[in-house]
C-alpha positions in Angstrom: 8.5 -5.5 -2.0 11.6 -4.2 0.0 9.8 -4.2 3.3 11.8 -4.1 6.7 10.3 -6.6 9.0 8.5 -3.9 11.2 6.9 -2.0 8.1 5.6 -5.7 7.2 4.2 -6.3 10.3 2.7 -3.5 10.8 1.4 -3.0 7.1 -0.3 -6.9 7.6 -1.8 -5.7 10.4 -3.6 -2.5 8.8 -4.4 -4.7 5.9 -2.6 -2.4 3.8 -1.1 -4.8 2.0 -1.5 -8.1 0.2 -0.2 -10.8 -1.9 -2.2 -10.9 -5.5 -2.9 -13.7 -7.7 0.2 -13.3 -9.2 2.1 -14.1 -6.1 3.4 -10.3 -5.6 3.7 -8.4 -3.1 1.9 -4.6 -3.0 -0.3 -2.0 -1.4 -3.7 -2.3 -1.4 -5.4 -0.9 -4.4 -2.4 -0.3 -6.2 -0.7 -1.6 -8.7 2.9 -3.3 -8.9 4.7 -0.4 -10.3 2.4 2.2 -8.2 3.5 0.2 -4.9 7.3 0.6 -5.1 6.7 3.6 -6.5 4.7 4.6 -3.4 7.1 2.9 -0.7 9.9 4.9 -2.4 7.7 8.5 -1.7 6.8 7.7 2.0 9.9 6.6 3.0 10.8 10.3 1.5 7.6 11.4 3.0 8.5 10.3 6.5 11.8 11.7 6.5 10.6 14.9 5.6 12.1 15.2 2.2 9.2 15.7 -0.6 8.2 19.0 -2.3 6.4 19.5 -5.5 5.2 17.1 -7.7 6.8 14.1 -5.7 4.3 15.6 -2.8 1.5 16.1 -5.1 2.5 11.9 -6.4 2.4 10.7 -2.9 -0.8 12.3 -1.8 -2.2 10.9 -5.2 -1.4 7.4 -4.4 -1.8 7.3 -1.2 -5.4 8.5 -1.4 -6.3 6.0 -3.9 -4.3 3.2 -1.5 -6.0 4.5 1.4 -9.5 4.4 -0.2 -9.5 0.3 -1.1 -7.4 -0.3 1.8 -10.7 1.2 4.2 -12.7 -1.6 2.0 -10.5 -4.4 3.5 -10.3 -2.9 6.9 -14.2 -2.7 6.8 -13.7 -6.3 5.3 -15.9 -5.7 2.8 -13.3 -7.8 0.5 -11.1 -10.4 1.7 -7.2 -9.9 1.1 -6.9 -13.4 -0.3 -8.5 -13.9 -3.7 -9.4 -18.2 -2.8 -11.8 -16.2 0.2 -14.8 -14.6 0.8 -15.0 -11.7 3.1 
């Protein structure tokens, strides 16, 4: 994923997002293609500049993100896959 350092760091430290089994990069609970998708919408969100259906996207994702990332923040599941919460 095209993360500046500071949204790294500070997505690690919400456990919002992990490295799969496949050895990429993404947001919690969503998918590869969902997770660029969703950095692209809240950078947009953050400078102001969705409407519509881009809003309606956004909100989408970010409530299914939001729900599994709560999971790992609980740690309820680990973010590696080798171990157990």
């Amino acid at each position: 994923m095209d993360f500046q350092n500071d949204e790294r760091e500070f997505l690690t430290a919400n456990r919002a997002i992990k490295v799969d089994e496949d050895g990429i990069e993404r947001y919690v609970g969503l998918t590869e293609d969902e997770s660029v998708e969703y950095l692209i919408l809240s950078r947009a969100n953050d400078s102001g500049g969705l409407a519509g259906a881009d809003q309606v996207r956004y909100a989408t994702l970010h409530d299914k993100h939001e729900t599994a990332r709560q999971v790992y923040a609980r740690g309820e599941k680990s973010l590696h896959p080798s171990q157990k919460p």
